[in-house]
PDB file with SEQRES, HELIX, SHEET and CRYST1 records, atoms N, CA, C and O in Angstrom:
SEQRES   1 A   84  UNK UNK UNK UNK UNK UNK UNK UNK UNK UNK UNK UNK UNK          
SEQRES   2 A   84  UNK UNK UNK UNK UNK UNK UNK UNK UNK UNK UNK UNK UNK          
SEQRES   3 A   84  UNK UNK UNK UNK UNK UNK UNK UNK UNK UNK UNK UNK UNK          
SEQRES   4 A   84  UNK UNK UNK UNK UNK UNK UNK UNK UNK UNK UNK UNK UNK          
SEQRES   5 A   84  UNK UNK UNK UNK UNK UNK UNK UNK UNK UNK UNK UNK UNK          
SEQRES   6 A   84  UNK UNK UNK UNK UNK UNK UNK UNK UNK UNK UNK UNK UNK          
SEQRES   7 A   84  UNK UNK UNK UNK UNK UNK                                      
SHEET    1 AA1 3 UNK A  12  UNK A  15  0                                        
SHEET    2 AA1 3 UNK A  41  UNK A  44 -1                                        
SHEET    3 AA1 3 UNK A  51  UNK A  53 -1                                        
CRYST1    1.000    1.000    1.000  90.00  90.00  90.00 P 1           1          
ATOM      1  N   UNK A   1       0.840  -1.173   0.000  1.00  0.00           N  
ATOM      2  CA  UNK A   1       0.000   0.000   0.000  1.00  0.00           C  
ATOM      3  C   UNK A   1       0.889   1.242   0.000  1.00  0.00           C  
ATOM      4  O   UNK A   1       2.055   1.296   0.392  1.00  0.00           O  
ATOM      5  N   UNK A   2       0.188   2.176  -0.477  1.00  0.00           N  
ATOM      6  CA  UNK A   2       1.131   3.282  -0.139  1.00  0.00           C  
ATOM      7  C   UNK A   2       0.730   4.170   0.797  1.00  0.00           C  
ATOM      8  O   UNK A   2      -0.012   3.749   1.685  1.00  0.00           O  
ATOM      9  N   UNK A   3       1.203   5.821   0.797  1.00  0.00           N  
ATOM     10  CA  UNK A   3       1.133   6.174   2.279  1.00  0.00           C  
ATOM     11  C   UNK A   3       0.028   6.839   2.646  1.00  0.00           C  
ATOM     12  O   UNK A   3      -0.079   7.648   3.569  1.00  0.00           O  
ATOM     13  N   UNK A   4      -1.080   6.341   1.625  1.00  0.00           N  
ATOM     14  CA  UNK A   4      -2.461   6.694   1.724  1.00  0.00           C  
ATOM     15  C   UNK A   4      -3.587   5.666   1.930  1.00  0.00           C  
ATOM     16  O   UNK A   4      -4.811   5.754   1.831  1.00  0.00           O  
ATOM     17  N   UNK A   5      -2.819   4.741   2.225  1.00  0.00           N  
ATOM     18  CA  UNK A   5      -3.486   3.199   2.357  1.00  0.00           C  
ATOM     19  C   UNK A   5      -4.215   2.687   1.426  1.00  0.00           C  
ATOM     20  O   UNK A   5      -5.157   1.974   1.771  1.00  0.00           O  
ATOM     21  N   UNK A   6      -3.827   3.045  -0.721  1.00  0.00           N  
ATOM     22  CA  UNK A   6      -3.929   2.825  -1.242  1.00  0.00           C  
ATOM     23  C   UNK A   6      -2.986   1.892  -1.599  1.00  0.00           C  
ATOM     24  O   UNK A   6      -1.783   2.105  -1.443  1.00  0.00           O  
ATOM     25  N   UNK A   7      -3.701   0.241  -2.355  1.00  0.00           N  
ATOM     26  CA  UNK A   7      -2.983  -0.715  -3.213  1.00  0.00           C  
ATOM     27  C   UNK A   7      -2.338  -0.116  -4.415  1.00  0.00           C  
ATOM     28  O   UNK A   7      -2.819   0.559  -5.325  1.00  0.00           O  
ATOM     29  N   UNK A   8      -0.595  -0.720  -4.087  1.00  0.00           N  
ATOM     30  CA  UNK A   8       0.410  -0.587  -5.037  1.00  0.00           C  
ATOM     31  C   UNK A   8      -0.431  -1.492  -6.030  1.00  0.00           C  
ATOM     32  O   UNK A   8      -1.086  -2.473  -5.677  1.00  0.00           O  
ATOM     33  N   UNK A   9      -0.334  -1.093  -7.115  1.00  0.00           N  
ATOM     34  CA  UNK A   9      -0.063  -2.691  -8.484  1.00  0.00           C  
ATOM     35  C   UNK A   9       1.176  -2.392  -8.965  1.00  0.00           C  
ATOM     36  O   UNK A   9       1.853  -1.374  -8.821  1.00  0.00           O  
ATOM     37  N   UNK A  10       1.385  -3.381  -9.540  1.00  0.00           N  
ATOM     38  CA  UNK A  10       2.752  -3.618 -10.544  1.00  0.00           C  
ATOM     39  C   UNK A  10       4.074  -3.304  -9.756  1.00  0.00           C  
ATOM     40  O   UNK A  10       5.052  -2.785 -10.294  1.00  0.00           O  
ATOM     41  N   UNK A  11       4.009  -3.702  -8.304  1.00  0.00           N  
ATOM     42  CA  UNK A  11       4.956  -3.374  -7.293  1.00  0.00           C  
ATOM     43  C   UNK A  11       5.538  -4.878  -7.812  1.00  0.00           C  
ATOM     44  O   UNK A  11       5.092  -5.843  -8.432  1.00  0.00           O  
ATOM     45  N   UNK A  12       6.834  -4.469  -7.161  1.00  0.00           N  
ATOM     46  CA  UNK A  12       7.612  -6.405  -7.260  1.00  0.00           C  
ATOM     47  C   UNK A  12       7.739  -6.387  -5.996  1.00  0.00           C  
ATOM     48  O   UNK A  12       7.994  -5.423  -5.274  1.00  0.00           O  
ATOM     49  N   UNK A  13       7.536  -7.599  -5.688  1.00  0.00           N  
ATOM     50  CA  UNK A  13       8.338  -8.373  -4.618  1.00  0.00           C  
ATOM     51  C   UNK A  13       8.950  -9.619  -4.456  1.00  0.00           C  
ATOM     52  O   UNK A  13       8.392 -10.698  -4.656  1.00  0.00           O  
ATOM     53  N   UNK A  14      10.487  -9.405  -3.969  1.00  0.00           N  
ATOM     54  CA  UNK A  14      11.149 -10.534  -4.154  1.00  0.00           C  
ATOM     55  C   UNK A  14      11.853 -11.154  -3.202  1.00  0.00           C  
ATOM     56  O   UNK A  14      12.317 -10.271  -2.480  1.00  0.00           O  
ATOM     57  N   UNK A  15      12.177 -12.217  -2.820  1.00  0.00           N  
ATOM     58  CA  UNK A  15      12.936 -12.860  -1.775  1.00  0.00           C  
ATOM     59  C   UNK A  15      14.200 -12.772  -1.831  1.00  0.00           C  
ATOM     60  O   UNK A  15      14.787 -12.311  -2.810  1.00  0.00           O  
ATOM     61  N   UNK A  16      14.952 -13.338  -0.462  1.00  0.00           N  
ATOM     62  CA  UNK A  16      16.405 -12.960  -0.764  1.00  0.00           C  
ATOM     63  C   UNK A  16      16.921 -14.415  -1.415  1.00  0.00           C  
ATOM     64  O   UNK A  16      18.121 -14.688  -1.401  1.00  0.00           O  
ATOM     65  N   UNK A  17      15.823 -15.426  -2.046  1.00  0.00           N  
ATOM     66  CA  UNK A  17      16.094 -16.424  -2.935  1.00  0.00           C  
ATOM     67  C   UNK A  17      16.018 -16.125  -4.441  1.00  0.00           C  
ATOM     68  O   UNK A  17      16.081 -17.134  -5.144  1.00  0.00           O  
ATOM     69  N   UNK A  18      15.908 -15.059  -5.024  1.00  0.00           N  
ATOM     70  CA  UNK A  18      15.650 -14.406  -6.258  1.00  0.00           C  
ATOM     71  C   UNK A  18      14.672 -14.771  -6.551  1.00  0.00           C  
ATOM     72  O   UNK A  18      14.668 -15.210  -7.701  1.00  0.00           O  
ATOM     73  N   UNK A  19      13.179 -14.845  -5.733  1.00  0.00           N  
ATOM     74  CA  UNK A  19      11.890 -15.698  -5.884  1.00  0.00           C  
ATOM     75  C   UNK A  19      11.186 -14.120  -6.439  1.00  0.00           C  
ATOM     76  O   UNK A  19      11.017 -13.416  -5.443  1.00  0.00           O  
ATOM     77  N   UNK A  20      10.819 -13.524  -7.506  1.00  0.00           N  
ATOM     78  CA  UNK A  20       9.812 -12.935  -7.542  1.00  0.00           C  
ATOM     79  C   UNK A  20       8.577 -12.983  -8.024  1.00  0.00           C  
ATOM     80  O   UNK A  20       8.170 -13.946  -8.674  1.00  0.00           O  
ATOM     81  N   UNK A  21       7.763 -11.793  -7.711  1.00  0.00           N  
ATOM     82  CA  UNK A  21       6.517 -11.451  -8.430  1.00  0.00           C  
ATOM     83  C   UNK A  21       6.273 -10.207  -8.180  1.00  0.00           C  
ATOM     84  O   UNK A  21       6.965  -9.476  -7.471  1.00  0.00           O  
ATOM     85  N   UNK A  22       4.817  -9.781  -9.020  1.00  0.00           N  
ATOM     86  CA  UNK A  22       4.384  -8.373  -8.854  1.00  0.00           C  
ATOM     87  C   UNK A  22       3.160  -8.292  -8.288  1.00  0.00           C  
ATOM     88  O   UNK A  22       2.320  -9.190  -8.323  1.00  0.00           O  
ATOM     89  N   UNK A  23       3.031  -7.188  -7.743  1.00  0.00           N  
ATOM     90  CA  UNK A  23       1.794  -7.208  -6.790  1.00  0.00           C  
ATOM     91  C   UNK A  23       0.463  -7.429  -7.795  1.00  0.00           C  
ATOM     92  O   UNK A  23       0.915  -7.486  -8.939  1.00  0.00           O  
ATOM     93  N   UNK A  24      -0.769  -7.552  -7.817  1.00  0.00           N  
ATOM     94  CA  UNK A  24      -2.318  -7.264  -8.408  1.00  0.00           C  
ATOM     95  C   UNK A  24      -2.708  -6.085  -8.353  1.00  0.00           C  
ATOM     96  O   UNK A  24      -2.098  -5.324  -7.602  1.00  0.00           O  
ATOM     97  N   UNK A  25      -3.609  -5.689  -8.975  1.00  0.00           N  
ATOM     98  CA  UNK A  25      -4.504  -4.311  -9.222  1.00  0.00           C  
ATOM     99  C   UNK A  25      -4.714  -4.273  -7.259  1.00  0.00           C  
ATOM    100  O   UNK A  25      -4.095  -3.508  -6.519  1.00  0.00           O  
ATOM    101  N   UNK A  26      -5.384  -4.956  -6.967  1.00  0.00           N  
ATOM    102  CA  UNK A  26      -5.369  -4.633  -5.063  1.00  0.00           C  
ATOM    103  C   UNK A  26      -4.310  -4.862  -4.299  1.00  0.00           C  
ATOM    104  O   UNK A  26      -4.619  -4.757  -3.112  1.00  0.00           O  
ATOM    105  N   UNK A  27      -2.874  -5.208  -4.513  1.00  0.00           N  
ATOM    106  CA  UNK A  27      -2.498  -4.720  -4.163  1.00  0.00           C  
ATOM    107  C   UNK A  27      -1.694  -6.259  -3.216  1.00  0.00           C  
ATOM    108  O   UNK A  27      -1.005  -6.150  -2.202  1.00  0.00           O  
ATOM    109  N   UNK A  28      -1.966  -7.266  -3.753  1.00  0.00           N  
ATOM    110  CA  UNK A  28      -1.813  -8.328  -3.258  1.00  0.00           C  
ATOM    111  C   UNK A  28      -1.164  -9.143  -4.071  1.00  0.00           C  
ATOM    112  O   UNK A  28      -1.402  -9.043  -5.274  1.00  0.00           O  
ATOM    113  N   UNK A  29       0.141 -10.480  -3.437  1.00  0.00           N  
ATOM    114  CA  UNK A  29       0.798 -10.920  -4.587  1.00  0.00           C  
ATOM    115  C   UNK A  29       1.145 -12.428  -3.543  1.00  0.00           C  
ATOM    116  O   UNK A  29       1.139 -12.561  -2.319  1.00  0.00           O  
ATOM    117  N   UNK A  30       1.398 -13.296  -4.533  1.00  0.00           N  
ATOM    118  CA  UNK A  30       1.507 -14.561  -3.968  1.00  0.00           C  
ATOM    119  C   UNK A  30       2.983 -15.235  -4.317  1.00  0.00           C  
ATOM    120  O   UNK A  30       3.196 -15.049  -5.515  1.00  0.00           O  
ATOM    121  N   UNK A  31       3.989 -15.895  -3.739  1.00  0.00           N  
ATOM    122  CA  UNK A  31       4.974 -16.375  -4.153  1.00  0.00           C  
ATOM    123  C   UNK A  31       5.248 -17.903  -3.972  1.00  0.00           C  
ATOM    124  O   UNK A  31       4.864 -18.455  -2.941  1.00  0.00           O  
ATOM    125  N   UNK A  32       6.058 -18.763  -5.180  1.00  0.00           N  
ATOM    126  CA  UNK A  32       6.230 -20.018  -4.658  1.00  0.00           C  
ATOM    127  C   UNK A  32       7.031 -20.315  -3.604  1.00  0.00           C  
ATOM    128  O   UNK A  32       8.052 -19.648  -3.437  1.00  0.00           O  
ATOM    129  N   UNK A  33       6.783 -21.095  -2.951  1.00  0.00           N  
ATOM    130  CA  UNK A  33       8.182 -21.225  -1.747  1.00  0.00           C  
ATOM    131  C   UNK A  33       8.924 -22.278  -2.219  1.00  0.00           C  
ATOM    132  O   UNK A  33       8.518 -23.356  -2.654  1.00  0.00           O  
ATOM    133  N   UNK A  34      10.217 -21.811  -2.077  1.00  0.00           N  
ATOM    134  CA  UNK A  34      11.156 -22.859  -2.848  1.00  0.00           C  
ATOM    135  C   UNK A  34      12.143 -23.318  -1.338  1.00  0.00           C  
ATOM    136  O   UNK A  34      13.287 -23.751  -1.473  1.00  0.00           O  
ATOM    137  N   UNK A  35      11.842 -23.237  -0.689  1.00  0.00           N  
ATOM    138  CA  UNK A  35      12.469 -23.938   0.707  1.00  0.00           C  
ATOM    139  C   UNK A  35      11.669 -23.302   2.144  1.00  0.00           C  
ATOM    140  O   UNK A  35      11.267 -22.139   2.133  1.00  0.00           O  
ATOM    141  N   UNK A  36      11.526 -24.001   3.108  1.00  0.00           N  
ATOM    142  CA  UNK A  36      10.968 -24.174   4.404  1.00  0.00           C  
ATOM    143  C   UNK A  36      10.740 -22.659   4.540  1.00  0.00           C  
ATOM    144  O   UNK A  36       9.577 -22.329   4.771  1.00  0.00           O  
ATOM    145  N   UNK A  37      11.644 -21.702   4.438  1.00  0.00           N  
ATOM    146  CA  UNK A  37      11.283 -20.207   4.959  1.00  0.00           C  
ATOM    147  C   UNK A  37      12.230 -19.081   4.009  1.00  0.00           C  
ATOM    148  O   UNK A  37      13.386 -19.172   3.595  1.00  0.00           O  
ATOM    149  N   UNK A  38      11.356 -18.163   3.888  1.00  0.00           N  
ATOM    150  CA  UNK A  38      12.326 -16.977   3.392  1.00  0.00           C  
ATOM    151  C   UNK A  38      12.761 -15.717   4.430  1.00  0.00           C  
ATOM    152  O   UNK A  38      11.956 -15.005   5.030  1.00  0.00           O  
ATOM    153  N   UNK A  39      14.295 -15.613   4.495  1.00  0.00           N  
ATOM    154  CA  UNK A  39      14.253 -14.744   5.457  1.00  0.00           C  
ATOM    155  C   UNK A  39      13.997 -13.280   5.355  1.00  0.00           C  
ATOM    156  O   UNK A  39      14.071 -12.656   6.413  1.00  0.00           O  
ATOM    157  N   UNK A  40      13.688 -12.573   4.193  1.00  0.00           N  
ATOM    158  CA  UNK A  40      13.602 -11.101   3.970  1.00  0.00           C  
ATOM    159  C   UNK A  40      12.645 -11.269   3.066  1.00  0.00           C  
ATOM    160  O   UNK A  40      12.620 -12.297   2.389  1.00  0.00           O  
ATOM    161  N   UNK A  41      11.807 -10.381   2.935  1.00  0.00           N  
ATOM    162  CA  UNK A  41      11.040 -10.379   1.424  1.00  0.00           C  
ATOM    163  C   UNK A  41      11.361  -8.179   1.131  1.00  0.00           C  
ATOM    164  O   UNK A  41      11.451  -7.272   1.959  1.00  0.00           O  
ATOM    165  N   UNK A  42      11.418  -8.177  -0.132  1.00  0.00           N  
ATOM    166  CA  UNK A  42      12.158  -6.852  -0.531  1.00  0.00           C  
ATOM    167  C   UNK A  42      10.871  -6.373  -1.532  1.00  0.00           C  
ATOM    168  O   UNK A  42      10.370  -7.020  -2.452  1.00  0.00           O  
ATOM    169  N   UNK A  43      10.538  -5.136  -1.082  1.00  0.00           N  
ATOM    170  CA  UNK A  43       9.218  -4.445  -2.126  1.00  0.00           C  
ATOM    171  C   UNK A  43       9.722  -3.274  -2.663  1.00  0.00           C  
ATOM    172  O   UNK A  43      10.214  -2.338  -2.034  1.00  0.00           O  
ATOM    173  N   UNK A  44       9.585  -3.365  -3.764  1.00  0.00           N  
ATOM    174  CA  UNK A  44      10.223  -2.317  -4.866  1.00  0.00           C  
ATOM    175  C   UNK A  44       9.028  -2.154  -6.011  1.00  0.00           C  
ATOM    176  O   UNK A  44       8.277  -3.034  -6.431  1.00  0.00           O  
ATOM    177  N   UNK A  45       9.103  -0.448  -6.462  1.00  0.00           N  
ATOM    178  CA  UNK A  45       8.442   0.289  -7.613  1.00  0.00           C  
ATOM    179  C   UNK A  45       9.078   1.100  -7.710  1.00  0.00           C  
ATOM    180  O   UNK A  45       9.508   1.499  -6.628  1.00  0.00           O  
ATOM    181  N   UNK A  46       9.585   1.905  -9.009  1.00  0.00           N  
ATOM    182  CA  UNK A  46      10.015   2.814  -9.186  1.00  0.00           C  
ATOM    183  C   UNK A  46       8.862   4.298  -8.832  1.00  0.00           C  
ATOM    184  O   UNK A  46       7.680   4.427  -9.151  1.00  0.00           O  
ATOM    185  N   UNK A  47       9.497   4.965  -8.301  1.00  0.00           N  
ATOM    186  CA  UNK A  47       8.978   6.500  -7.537  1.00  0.00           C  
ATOM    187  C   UNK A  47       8.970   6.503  -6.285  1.00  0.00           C  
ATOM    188  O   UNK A  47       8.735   7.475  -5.568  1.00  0.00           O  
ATOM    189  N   UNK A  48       9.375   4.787  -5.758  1.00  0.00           N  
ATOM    190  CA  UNK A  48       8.938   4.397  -3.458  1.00  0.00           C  
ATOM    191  C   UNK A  48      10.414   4.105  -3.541  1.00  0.00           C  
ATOM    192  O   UNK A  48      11.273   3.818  -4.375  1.00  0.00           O  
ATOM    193  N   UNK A  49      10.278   4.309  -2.335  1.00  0.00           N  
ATOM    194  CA  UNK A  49      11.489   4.110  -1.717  1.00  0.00           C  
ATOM    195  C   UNK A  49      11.667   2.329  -1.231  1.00  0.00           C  
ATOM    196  O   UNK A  49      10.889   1.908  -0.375  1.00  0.00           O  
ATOM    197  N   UNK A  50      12.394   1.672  -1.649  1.00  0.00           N  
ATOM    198  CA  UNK A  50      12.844   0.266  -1.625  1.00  0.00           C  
ATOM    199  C   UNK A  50      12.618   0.178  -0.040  1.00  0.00           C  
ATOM    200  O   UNK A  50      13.190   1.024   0.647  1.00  0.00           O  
ATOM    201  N   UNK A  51      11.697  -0.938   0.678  1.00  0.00           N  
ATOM    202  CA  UNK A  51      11.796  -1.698   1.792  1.00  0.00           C  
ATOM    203  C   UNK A  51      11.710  -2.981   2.128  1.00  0.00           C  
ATOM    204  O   UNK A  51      10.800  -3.683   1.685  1.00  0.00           O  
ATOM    205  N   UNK A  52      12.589  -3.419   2.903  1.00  0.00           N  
ATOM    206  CA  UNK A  52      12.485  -5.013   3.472  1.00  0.00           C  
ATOM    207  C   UNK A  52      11.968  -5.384   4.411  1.00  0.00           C  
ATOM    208  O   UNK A  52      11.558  -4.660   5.319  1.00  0.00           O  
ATOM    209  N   UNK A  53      11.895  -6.590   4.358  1.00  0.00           N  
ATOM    210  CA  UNK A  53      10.343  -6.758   5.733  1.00  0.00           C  
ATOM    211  C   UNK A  53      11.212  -8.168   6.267  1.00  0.00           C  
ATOM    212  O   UNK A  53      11.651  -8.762   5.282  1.00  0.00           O  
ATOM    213  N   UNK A  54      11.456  -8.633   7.150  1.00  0.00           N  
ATOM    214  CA  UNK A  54      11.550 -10.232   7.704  1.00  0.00           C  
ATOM    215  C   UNK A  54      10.512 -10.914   7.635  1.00  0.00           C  
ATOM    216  O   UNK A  54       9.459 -10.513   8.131  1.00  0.00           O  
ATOM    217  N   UNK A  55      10.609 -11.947   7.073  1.00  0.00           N  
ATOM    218  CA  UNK A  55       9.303 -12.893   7.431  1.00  0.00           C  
ATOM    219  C   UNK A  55       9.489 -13.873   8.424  1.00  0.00           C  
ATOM    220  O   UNK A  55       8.466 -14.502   8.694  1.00  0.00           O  
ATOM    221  N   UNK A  56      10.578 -14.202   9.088  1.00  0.00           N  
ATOM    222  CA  UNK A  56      10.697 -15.237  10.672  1.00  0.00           C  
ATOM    223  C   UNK A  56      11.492 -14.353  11.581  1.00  0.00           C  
ATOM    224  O   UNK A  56      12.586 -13.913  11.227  1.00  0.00           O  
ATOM    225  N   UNK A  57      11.094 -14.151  12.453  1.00  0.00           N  
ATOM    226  CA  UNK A  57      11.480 -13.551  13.654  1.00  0.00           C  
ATOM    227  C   UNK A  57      11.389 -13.534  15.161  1.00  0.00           C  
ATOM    228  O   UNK A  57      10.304 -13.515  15.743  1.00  0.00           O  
ATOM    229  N   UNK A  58      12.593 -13.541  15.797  1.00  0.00           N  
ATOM    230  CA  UNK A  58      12.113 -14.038  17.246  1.00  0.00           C  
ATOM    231  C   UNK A  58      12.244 -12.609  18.155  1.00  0.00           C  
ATOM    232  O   UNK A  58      13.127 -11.752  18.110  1.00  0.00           O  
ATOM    233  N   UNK A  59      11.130 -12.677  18.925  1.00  0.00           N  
ATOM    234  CA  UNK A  59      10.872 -11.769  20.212  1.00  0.00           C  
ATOM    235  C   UNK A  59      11.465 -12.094  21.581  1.00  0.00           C  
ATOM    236  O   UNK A  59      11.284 -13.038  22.350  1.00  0.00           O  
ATOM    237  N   UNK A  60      12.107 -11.180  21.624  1.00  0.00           N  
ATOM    238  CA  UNK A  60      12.586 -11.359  23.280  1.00  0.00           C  
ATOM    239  C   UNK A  60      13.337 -12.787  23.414  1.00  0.00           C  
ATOM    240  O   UNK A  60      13.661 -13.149  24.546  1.00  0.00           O  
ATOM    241  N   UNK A  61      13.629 -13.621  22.291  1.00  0.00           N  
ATOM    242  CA  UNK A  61      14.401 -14.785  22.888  1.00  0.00           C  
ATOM    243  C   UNK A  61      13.080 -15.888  23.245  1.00  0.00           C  
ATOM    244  O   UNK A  61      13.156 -16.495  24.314  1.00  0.00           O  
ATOM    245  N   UNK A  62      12.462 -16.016  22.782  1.00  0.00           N  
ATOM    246  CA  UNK A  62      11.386 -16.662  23.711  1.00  0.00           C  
ATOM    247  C   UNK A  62      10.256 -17.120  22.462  1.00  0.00           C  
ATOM    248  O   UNK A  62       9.860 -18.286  22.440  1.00  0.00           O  
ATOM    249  N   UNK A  63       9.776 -16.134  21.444  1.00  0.00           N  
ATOM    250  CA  UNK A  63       8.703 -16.766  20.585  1.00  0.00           C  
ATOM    251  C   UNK A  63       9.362 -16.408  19.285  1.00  0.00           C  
ATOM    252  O   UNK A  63      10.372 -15.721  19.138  1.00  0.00           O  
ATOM    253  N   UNK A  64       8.374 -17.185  18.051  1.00  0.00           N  
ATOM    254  CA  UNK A  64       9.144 -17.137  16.717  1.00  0.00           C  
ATOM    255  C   UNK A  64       7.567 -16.026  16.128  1.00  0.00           C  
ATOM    256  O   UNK A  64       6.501 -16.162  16.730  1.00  0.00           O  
ATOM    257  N   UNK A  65       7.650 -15.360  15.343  1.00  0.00           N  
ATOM    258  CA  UNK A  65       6.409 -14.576  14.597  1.00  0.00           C  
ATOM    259  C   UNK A  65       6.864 -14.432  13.374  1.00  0.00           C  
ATOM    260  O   UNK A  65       8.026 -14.429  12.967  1.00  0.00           O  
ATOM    261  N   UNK A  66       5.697 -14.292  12.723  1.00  0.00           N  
ATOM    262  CA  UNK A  66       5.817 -14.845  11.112  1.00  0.00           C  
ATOM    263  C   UNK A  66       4.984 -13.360  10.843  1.00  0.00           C  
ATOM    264  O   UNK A  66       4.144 -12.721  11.477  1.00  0.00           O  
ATOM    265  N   UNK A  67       5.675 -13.195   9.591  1.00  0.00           N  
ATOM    266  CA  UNK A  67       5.064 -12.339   8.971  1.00  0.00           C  
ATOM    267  C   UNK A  67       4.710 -12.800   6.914  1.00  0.00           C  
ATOM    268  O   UNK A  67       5.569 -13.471   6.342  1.00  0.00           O  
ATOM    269  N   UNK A  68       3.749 -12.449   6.313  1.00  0.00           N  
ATOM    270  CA  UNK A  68       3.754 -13.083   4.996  1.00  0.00           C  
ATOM    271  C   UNK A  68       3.695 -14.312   4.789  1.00  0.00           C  
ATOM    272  O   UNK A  68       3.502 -14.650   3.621  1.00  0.00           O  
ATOM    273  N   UNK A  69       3.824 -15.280   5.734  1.00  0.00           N  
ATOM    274  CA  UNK A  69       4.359 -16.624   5.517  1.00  0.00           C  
ATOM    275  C   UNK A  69       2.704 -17.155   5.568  1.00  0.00           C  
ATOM    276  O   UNK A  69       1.814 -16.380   5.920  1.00  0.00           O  
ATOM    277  N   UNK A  70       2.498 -18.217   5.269  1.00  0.00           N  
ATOM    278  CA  UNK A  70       0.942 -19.692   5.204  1.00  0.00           C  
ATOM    279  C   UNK A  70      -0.112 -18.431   4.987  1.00  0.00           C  
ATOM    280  O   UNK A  70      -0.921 -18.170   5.876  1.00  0.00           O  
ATOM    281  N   UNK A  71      -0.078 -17.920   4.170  1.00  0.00           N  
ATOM    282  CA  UNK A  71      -1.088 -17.296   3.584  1.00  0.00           C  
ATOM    283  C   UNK A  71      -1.179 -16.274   4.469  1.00  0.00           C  
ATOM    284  O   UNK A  71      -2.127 -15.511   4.278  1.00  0.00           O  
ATOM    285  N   UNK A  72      -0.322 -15.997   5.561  1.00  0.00           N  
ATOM    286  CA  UNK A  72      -1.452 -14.517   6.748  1.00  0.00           C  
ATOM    287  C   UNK A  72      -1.626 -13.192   5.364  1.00  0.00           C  
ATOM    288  O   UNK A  72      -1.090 -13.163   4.257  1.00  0.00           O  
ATOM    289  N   UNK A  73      -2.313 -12.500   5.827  1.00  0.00           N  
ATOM    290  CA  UNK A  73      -2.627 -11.065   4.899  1.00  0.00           C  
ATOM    291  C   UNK A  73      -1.902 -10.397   6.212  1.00  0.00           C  
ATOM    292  O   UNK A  73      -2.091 -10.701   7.390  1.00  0.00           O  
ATOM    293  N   UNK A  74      -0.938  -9.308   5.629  1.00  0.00           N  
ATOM    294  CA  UNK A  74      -0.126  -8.430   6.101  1.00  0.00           C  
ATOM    295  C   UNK A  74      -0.174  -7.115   5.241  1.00  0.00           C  
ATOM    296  O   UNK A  74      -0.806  -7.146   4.185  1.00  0.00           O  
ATOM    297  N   UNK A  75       0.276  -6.294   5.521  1.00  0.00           N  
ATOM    298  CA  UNK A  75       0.899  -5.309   5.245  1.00  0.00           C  
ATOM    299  C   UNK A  75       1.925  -4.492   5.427  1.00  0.00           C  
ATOM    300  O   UNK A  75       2.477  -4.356   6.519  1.00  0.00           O  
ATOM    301  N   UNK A  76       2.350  -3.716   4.080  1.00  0.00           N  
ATOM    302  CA  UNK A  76       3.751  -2.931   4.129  1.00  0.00           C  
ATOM    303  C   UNK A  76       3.562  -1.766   3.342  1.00  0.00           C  
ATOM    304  O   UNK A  76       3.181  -1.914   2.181  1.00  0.00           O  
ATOM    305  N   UNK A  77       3.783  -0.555   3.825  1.00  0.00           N  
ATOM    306  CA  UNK A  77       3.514   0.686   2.927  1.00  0.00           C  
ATOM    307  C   UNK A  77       4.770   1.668   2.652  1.00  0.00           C  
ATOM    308  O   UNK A  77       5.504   2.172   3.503  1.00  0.00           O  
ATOM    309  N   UNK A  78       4.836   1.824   1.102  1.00  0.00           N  
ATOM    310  CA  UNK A  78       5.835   2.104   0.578  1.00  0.00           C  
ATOM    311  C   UNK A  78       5.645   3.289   0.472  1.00  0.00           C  
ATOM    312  O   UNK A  78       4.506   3.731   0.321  1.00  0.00           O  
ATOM    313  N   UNK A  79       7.061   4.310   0.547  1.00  0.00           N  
ATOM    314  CA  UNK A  79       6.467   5.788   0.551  1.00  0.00           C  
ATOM    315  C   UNK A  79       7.297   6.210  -0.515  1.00  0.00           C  
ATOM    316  O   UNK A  79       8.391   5.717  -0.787  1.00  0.00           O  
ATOM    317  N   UNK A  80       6.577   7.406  -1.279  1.00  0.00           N  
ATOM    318  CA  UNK A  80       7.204   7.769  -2.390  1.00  0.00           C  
ATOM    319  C   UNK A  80       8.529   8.194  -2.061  1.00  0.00           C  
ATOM    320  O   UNK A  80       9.028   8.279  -0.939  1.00  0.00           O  
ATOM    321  N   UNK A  81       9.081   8.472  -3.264  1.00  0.00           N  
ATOM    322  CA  UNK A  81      10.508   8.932  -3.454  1.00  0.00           C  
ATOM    323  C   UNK A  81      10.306  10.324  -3.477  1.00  0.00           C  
ATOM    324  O   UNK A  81       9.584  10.700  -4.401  1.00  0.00           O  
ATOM    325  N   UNK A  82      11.072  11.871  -2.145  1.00  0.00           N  
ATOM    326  CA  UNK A  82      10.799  13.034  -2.823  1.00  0.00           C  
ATOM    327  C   UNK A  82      11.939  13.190  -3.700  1.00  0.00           C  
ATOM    328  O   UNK A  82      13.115  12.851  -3.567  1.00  0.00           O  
ATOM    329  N   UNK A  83      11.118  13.969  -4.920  1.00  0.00           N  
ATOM    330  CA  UNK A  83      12.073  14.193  -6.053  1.00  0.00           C  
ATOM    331  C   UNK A  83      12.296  15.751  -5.236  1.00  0.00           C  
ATOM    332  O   UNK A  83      11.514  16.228  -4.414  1.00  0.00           O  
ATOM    333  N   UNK A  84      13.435  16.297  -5.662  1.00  0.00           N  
ATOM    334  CA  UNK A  84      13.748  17.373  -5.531  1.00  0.00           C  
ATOM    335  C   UNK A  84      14.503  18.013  -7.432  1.00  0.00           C  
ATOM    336  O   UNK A  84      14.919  19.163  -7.576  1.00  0.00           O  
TER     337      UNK A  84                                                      
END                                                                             
């Protein structure tokens, strides 16, 4: 989404396995998994500013939280690039 909580389309997103795809008209995109877990997923369009997200992560030493991973619906909002 962007920083109006409008769906990107034609955003990519890719793993740090060179797994990509591009987002849908809403704003939503699905990837194959080519091993047990991906550790970064990377969202890029030209005019936003490039961000990475973790998808396994542990809290405090103690629990694991998933983000993107077995279908959850998440979100990440990309903010434009200021041109100057």
């Amino acid at each position: 989404m962007d920083e109006n909580l409008n769906p990107i389309s034609g955003g990519v997103v890719k793993t740090d396995y060179s797994v990509s795809n591009t987002t849908a008209k809403d704003g939503y995109f699905k990837l194959s998994r080519r091993s047990n877990t991906y550790d970064y997923l990377i969202f890029f369009k030209k005019g936003y500013k490039i961000d990475t997200t973790r998808t396994v992560w542990v809290q405090s030493g103690e629990s694991l939280g998933y983000s993107f991973l077995n279908e959850r619906i998440d979100t990440i909002q990309l903010r434009k690039l200021n041109k100057k």
